[in-house]
C-alpha positions as CSV (number, residue, x, y, z in Angstrom):
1,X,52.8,27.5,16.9
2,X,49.4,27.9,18.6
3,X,47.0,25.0,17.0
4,X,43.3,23.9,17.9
5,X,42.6,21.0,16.2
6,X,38.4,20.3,15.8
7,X,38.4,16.8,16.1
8,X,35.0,15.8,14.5
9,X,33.7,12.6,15.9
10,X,35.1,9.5,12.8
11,X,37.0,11.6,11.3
12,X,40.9,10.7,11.9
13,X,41.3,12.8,14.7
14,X,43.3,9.8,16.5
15,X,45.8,9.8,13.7
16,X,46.2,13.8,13.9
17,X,46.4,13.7,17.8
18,X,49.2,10.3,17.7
19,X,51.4,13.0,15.4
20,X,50.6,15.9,17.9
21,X,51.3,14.4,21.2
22,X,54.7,12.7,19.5
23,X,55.7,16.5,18.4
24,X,53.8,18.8,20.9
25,X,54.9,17.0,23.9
26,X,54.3,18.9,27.1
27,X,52.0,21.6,24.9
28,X,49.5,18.8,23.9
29,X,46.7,18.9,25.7
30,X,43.4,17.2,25.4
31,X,40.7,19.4,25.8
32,X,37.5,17.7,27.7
33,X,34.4,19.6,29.2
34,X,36.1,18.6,32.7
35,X,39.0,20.9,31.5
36,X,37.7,24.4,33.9
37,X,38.0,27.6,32.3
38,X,40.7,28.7,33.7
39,X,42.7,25.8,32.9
40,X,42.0,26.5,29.0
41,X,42.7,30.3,29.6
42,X,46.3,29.2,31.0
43,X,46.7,26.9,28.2
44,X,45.9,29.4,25.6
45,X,48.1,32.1,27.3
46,X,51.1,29.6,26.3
47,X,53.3,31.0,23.5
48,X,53.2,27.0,21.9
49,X,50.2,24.6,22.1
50,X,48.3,21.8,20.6
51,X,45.3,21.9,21.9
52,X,42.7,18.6,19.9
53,X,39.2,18.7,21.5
54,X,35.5,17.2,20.5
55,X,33.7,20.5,21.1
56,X,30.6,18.3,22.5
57,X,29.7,19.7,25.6
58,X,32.7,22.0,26.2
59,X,30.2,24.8,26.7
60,X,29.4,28.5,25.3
61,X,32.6,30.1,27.1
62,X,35.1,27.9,26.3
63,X,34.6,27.3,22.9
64,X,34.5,31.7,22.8
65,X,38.0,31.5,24.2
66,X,38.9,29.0,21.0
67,X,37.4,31.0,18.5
68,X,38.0,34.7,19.5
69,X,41.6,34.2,19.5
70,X,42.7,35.2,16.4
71,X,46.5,33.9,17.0
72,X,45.2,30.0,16.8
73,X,45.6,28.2,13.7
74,X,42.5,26.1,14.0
75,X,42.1,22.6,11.4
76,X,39.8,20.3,10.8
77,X,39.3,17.2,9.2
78,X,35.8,16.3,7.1
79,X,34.4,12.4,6.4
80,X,31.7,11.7,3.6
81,X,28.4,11.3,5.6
82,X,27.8,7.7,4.3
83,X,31.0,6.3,5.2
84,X,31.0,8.1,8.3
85,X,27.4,6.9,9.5
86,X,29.1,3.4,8.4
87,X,31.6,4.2,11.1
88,X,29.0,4.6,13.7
89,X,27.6,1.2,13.2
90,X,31.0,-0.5,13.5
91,X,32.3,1.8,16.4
92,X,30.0,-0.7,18.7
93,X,32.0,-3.9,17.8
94,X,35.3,-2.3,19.1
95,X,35.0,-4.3,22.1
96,X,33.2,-7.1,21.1
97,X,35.4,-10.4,20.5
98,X,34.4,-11.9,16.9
99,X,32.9,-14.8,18.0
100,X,30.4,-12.5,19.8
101,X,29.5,-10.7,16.6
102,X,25.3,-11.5,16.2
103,X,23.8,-11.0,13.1
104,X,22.8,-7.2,13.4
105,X,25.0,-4.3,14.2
106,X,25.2,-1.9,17.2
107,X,23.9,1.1,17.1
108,X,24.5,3.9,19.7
109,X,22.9,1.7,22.4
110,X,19.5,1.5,20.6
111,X,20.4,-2.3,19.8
112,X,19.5,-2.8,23.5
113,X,16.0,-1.9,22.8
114,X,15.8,-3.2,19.7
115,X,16.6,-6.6,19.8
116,X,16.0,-7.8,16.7
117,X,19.4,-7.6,14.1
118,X,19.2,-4.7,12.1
119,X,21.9,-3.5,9.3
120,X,23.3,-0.3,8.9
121,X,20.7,0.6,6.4
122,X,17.7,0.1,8.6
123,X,19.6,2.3,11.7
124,X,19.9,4.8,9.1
125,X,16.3,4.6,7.6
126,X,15.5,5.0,11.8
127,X,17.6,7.9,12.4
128,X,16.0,9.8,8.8
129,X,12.4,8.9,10.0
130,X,13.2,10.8,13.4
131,X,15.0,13.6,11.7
132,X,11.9,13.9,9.2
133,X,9.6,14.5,12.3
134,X,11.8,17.0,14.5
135,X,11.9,18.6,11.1
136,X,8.2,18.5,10.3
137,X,7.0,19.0,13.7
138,X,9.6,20.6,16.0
139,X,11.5,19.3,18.8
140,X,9.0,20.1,21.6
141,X,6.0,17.7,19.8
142,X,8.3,14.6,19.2
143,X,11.0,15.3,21.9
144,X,11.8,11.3,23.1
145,X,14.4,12.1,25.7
146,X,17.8,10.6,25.5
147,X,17.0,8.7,22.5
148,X,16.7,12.7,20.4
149,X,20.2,12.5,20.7
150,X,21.5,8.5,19.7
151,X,19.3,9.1,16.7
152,X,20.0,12.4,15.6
153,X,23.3,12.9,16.0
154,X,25.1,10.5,13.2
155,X,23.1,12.1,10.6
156,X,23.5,15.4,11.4
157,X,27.0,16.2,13.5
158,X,29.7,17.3,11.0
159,X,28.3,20.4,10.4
160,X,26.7,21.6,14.0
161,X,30.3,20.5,15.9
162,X,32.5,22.0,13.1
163,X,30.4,25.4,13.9
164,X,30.8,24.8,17.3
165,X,26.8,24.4,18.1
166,X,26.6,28.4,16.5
167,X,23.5,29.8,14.3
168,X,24.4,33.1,13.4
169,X,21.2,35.4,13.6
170,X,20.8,37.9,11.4
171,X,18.9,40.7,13.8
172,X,21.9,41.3,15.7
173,X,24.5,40.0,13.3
174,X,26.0,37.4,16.0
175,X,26.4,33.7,16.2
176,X,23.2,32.2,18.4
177,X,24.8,29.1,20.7
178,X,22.8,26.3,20.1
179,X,24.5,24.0,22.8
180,X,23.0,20.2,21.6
181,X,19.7,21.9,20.7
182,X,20.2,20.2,17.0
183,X,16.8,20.7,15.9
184,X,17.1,24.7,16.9
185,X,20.4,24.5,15.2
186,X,18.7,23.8,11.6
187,X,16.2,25.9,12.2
188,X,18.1,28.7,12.6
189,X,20.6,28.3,10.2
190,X,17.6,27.5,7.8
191,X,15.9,30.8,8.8
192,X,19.2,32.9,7.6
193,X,18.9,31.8,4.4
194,X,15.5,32.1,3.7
195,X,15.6,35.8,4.9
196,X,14.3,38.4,1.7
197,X,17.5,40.3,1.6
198,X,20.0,37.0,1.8
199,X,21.4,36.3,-1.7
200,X,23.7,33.3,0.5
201,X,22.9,29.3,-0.6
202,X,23.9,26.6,1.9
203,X,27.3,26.5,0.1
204,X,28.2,30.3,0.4
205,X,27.0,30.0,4.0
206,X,29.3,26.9,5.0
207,X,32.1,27.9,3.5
208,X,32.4,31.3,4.4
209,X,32.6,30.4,8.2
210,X,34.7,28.0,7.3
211,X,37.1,30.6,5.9
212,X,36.3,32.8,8.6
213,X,37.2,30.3,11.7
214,X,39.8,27.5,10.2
215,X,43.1,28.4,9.0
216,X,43.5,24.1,7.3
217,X,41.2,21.3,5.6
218,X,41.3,17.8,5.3
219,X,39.4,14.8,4.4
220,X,39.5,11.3,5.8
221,X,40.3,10.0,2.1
222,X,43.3,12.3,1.9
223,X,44.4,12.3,5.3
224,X,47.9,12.0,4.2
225,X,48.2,14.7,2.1
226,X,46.3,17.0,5.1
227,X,49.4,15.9,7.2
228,X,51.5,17.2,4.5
229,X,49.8,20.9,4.5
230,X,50.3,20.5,8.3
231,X,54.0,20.2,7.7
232,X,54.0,23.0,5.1
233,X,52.5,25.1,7.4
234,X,55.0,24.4,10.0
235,X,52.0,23.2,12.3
236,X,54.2,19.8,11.8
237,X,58.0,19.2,11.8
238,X,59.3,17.3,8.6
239,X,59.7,13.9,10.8
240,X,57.4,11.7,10.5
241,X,58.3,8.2,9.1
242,X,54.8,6.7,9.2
243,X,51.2,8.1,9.3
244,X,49.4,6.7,12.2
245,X,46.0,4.6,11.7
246,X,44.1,4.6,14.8
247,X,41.0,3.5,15.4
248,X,40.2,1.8,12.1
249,X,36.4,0.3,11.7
250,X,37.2,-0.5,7.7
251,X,38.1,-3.9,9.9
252,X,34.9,-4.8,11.1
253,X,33.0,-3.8,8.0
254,X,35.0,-6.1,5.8
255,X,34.2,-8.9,8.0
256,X,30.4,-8.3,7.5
257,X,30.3,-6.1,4.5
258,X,26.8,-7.3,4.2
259,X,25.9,-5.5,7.0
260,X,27.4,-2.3,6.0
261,X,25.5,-1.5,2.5
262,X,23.4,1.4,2.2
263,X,20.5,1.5,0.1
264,X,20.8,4.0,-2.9
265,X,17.4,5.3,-1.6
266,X,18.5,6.2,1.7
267,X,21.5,8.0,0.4
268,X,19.1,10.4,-1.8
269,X,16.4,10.4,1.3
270,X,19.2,11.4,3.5
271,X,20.8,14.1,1.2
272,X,17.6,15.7,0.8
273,X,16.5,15.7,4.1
274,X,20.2,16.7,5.7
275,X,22.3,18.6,3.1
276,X,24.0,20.6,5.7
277,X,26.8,17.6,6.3
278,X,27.1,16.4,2.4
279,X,27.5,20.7,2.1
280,X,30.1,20.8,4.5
281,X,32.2,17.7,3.6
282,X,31.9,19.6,0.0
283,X,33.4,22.9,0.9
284,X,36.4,21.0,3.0
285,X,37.3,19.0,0.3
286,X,37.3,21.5,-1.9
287,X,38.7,24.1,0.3
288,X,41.8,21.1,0.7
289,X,42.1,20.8,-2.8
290,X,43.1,25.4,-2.8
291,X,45.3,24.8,0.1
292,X,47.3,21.7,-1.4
293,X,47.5,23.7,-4.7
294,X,48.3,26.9,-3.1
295,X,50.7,25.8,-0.5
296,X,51.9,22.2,-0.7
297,X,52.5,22.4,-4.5
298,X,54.8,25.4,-4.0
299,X,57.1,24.3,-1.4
300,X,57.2,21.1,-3.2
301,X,58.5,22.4,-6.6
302,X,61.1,25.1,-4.4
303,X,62.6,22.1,-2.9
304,X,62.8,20.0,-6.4
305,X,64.4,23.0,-7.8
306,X,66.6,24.0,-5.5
C-alpha cells in the first residue's frame, strides 16, 4: 500500500502516525522540508510506504511529486475551527509545569509581547481583526512581518495546507502555488468563484478537490471510526488493540476551562469572515459519513453474516 497521510496541524495526526510507524515499520517515513527531493522520489519509488507530512514549507516540487502520483492513497483528518483554535492556545502550556500556569494563555509567542493575560477569546478576536484588514486592504498595506503569520495562520490553515498552498486559476485551468502567501491564497480562490461563467459555491469548490486529491476522511470527533475505514481499506492491518491519544490539550483546557470559552460573537464574526475552514471541515465530515456508509458498513455486515 502506498499512503500519504496530510497531517493538518491539531488534528490527530500523532495518533494516525503512532498506528503507522507500529505497522509501516521500515516504510514510515516522516516527511520534513529537510527531506531533499531526491530522497522523496526514492521513497515514492517504493512499492510500500507510509509517508505522514505537515505540508508547511515542503515546497512547490515536492508536494507535485505527492499529488501527481496517482498510485498514493492520500487521507486526511479535519477538526472544527473552534476547537481547533482552542488547541492553539493550549499547545503553549505543553511544557509549562502547572504551577507556572499565569492567568492568561500562550499564544503562538505573541504572549511575549503582550504581557498582559489574555483568554482564548481575546487571541481570537486579535487574529479576526488582522484577518479583517489583509482582507480589506491587502497583504502589501498591512504586511507586519513575522507576526502575518502567528496571527493568521490558526484561523485560516485547514483549508490552505489541506490544498497544499494551491489556487487553481481559471485562465489556464491549473492550480497557482501559493507557498505561505495566505492572503494571495483567499484571494484567489475567492476570484474563481466570483468569475461570470462559475456556477461553483465554496462547497462545490472544496469538495471537489477533495474528491479529486484524497482517497479517505476523518474528523478529530470520529477518529476512531476513521481508523476503522483505514482498516477496511487495508491502509491498516486488523491489529490494533488500543487507539493511541497523543498529544491531548483537552488536559489543559479542563484545568482553566475559563480560559478556553469563546464568545458566541466571535464564532459568527469568524465564520463570516473565514468560511473556507468551517467549509472544509463540512465537506470532510460529510464526505466520512459516504465512506463509513459505503465501505465500513459493508464489510461489517459480510463479516456478521458470514
Amino acid at each position: 500500500m502506498r499512503v500519504f497521510h496530510h497531517h493538518l496541524a491539531k488534528t490527530g495526526g500523532s495518533t494516525i502516525k503512532k498506528i503507522a510507524k507500529d505497522q509501516y515499520r521500515e516504510n514510515f517515513h516522516y516527511l520534513t522540508p529537510s527531506t531533499s527531493t531526491e530522497e522523496l522520489k526514492t521513497w515514492l519509488s517504493k512499492k510500500d510506504f507510509f509517508i505522514s507530512s505537515y505540508t508547511l514549507s515542503l515546497g512547490y516540487e515536492k508536494i507535485q511529486l505527492l499529488l501527481l502520483d496517482k498510485t498514493i492513497k492520500r487521507i486526511i483528518v479535519s477538526r472544527d475551527p473552534i476547537e481547533r483554535f482552542k488547541s492553539f492556545c493550549a499547545a503553549g502550556y505543553s511544557n509549562i509545569p502547572k504551577e507556572d500556569f499565569t492567568k492568561g494563555l500562550p499564544y503562538w509567542g505573541n504572549e511575549a509581547v503582550v504581557t498582559e493575560p489574555l483568554n482564548a477569546s481575546l487571541w481570537l478576536k486579535s487574529s479576526l481583526k488582522y484577518m479583517e484588514l489583509l482582507l480589506l486592504y491587502g497583504k502589501e498595506r498591512v504586511a507586519l512581518g513575522q507576526w502575518n503569520f502567528s496571527l493568521s495562520y490558526p484561523v485560516y490553515s485547514q483549508w490552505w495546507l489541506a490544498s497544499c498552498s494551491l489556487a487553481y486559476n481559471a485562465e489556464n485551468k491549473q492550480f497557482e502555488y501559493c507557498g505561505t502567501n495566505i492572503y494571495n491564497h483567499i484571494l484567489k480562490t475567492r476570484e474563481e468563484l466570483r468569475r461570470p461563467n462559475s456556477n461553483k459555491s465554496l462547497e462545490d469548490y472544496i469538495g471537489s478537490y477533495l474528491l479529486d486529491f484524497y482517497s479517505a476522511f476523518g474528523t478529530t470527533d470520529n477518529i476512531i471510526e476513521f481508523v476503522e475505514l483505514l482498516i477496511a481499506m487495508g491502509i491498516f492491518e486488523d491489529n490494533i488493540d488500543e487507539i493511541p491519544r497523543e498529544h491531548r490539550s483537552t488536559d489543559v483546557q479542563k484545568d482553566m476551562p475559563e480560559l478556553f470559552e469563546i464568545d458566541d460573537s466571535l464564532i459568527a464574526d469568524y465564520y463570516s469572515l473565514i468560511p473556507e475552514d468551517f467549509m472544509f471541515h463540512f465537506a470532510c465530515r460529510e464526505l466520512a459519513k459516504e465512506q463509513m456508509s459505503s465501505v465500513v458498513m459493508p464489510l461489517t455486515n459480510n463479516k456478521i453474516n458470514s
